[in-house]
N, C-alpha and C positions, 0 to 999 in steps of 0.2 A: 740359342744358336751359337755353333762357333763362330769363332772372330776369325777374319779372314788370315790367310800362311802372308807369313812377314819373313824377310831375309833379313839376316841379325847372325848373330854370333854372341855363343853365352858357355860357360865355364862346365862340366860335365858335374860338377857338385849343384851349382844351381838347378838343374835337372832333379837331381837330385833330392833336394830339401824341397822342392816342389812334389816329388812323389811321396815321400814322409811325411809332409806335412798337408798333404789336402785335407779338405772338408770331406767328411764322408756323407754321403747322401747325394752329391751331387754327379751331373752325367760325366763319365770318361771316359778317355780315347788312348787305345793301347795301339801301338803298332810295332806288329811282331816279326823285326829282321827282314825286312822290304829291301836290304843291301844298297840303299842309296839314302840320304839325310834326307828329312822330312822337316820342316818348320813350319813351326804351330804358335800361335798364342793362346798359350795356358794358364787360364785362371787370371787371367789381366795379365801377364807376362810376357814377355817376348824370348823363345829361348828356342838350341836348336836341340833338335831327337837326333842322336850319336845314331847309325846302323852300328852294325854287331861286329866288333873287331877279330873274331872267329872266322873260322874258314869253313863254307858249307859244303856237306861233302858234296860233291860234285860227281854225277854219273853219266858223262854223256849231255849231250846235247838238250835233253828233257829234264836235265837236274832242277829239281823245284828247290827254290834257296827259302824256302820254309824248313828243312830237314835241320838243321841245325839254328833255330834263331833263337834271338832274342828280344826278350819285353821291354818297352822303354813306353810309359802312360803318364797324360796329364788332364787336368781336367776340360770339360766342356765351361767356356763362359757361359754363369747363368745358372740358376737352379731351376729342375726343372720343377711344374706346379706341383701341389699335392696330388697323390692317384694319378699321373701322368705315366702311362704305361711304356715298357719298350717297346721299339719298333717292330716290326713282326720278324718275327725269327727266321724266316726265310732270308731278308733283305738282310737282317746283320752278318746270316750268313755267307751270301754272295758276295759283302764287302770284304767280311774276312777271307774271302779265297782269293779274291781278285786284289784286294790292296796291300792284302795285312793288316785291316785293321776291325778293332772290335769296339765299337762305342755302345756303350749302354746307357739308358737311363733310368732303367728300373730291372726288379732282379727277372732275369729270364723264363718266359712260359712259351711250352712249344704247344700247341692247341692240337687236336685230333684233324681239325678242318685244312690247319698248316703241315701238316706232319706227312703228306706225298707229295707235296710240292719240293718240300725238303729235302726227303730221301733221291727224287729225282737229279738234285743240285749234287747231293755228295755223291750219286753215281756218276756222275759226270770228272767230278772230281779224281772220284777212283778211277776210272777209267785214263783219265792224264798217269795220275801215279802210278799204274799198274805198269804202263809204258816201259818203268823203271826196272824192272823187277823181270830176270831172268827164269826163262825155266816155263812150266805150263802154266795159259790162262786160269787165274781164279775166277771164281761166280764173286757177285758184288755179293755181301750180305747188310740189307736195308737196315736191317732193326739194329746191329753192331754199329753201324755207324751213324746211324742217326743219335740212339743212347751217348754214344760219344762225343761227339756236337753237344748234347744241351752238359755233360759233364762239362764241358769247355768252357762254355758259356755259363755255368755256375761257377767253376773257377775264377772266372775272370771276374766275374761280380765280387762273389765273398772277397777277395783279395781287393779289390778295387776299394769298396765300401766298409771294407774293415771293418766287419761283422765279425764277432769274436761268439756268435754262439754254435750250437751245432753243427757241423759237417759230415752230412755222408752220400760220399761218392761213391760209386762202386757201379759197372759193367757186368750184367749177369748174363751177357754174352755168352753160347759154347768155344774156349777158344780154338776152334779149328782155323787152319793158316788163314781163309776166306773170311772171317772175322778176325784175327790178327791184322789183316794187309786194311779190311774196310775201314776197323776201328781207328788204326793209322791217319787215315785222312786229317783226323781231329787231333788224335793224342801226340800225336810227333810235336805238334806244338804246345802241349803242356808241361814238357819239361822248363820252360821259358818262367811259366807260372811259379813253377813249384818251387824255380830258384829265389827268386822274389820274395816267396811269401816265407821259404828259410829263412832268409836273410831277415826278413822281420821280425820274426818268432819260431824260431828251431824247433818247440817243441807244440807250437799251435796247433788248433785243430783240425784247419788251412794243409800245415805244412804235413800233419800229419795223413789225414787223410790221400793227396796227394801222393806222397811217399807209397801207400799200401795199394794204392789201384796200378801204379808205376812199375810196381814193383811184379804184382799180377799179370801186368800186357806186357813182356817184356822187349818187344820189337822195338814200341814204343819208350820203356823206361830206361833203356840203354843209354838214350840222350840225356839221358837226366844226370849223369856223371856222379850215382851215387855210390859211397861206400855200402859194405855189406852184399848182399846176394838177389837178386831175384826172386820171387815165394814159387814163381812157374818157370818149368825149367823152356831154354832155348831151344825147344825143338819143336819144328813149325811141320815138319814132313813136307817141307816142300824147298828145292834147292835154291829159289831164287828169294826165298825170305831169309834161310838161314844165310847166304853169302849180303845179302843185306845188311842182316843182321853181324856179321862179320866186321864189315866195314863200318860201321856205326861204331862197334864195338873197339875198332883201330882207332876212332874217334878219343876214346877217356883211357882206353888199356886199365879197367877194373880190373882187380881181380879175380873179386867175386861174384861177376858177371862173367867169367871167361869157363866153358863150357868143361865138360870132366870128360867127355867121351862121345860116341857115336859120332854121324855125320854132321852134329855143331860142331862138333869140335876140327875134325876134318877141314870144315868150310874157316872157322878162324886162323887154322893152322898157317892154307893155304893163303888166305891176305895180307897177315900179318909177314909172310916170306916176302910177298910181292912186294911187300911197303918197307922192307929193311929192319922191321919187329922184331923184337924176342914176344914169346907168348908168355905173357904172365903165367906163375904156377895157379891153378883156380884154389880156393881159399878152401879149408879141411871144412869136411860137415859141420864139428862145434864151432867154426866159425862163422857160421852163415845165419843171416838174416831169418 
C-alpha cells in the first residue's frame, strides 16, 4: 500500500537517486506531467515530484497537458507478494488518463475478456483528443490504440524494473492518419519514457527499441526531441495531423524531422512563420536515420 502524500520539500537530486537507485521488482508509481507538484512518499521517503519545467504546447481551450510531459516515478512502499498480479488494465488505464499516473506491480497483461472494455476508454479518450485536431472527423481505430496502451504499459514496466533482457515493441498498425491520431492517445506519452531510459543506457534494449517504434509513428515521435530522422515519412493526408504535427515539430525544430516537400512541408512552413521560426534545412538523405 502506499504511504499516505506528505508535504515536505526535498532537493531535485534526492528525486533522483531515488529513481537510480530503486529495488527493481518492486510496485511503482510514475506520473506523467500532471503540471502541478505531487507529494509522495517513496520507498520510506518523503520527497516532492518536480511537474515538468517545459511548456505544453497549448491548443486552445481543450489542450490536454499530457502532449508534452514528463516522467518523474518512485517506488510504491512495500513489495508486493510473490505472483501478485497487476491491477486490471482497464483501471491502470483510467488512472493514467485521468491523473497521469501509471502504477504497476507486476509486468502488464491485457486479457481478451478486458480488451473491449479497454478499447471503449481510449475511444473516449480519442474522442477528447480529436477535439484538438483541425480539419475532418477521423474514425477511432480500436486495435491501433489499444496495441499502443499495452506498448506503454510495457515501457513503463521494463524501464521501471530494470529488466535488461529482450525488448520488443513494435505497432503492426496500418499507418493510416485514423491510426496515427488513435495510436496517439498512448504514444504522445512515450517520448517521456524513452528520455529516461536514454539517460540510463543510451544504447539499451529499452532505449533502443523505443527509439525504432518512435521513429515509425512519427506524430508521436516528434515529442521525443530526437536527432536523426524518422524511418515514416510525415505525411498523414490529413491537414489537421500534419499542422499538428507542425507545431509539435516548432516544439524541438529537428532537423531531421523537418519535412522535404509536399503539404508537410507547406503545413511546417506555415507555423513556424506564425511563431517567428526559420525552418530548419531537413537533413540530406545520407544523413538520415
Amino acid at each position: 500500500m502506499p504511504c499516505a502524500p506528505t508535504r515536505t520539500d526535498a532537493p531535485k537530486d534526492a528525486l533522483r537517486q531515488l529513481v537510480d537507485h530503486h529495488r527493481p521488482g518492486t510496485g511503482l508509481r510514475y506520473t506523467l506531467g500532471r503540471g502541478r507538484t505531487g507529494r509522495y512518499c517513496l520507498g520510506g521517503a518523503r520527497v516532492t515530484i518536480y511537474p515538468s519545467t517545459k511548456p505544453h504546447l497549448a491548443r486552445g481551450q481543450n489542450a490536454n497537458p499530457y502532449q508534452r510531459a514528463t516522467v518523474s516515478f518512485g517506488m510504491l512502499s512495500g513489495t508486493p507478494a510473490p505472483g501478485n498480479h497487476m491491477r486490471p488494465f482497464h483501471d491502470w488505464l483510467n488512472r493514467l488518463l485521468e491523473a497521469g499516473e501509471s502504477v504497476q506491480e507486476a509486468p502488464p497483461l491485457l486479457s481478451s475478456v478486458e480488451r473491449p472494455a479497454v478499447a471503449a476508454r481510449l475511444h473516449a479518450a480519442f474522442e477528447l483528443h480529436a477535439l484538438d485536431v483541425a480539419g475532418p472527423p477521423l474514425e477511432f481505430d480500436a486495435e491501433a490504440a489499444t496495441d499502443a496502451a499495452v506498448i506503454l504499459a510495457t515501457a513503463c514496466w521494463l524501464h521501471a524494473s530494470a529488466d535488461g533482457g529482450d525488448c520488443v515493441l513494435r505497432l503492426d498498425a496500418v499507418p493510416s492518419a485514423s491510426a496515427h491520431l488513435s495510436a496517439d492517445v498512448a504514444l504522445r506519452l512515450l517520448p517521456s519514457v524513452y528520455r529516461r531510459a536514454r539517460m540510463r543506457a543510451a544504447d539499451g534494449p529499452l532505449t533502443v527499441a523505443l527509439d525504432r517504434l518512435l521513429r515509425a509513428w512519427p506524430l508521436s515521435g516528434v515529442l521525443a526531441d530526437m536527432d536523426g530522422a524518422p524511418t515514416t515519412l510525415p505525411d498523414f493526408r490529413h491537414a489537421g495531423l500534419q499542422m499538428l504535427y507542425a507545431e509539435r515539430l516548432a516544439s524541438t525544430r529537428r532537423a531531421g524531422w523537418v519535412p522535404h516537400g509536399g503539404p508537410a512541408r507547406e503545413w511546417a512552413e506555415r507555423v513556424f512563420a506564425e511563431r517567428g521560426f526559420d525552418l530548419p534545412e531537413p537533413l540530406r538523405e545520407d544523413a538520415r536515420v
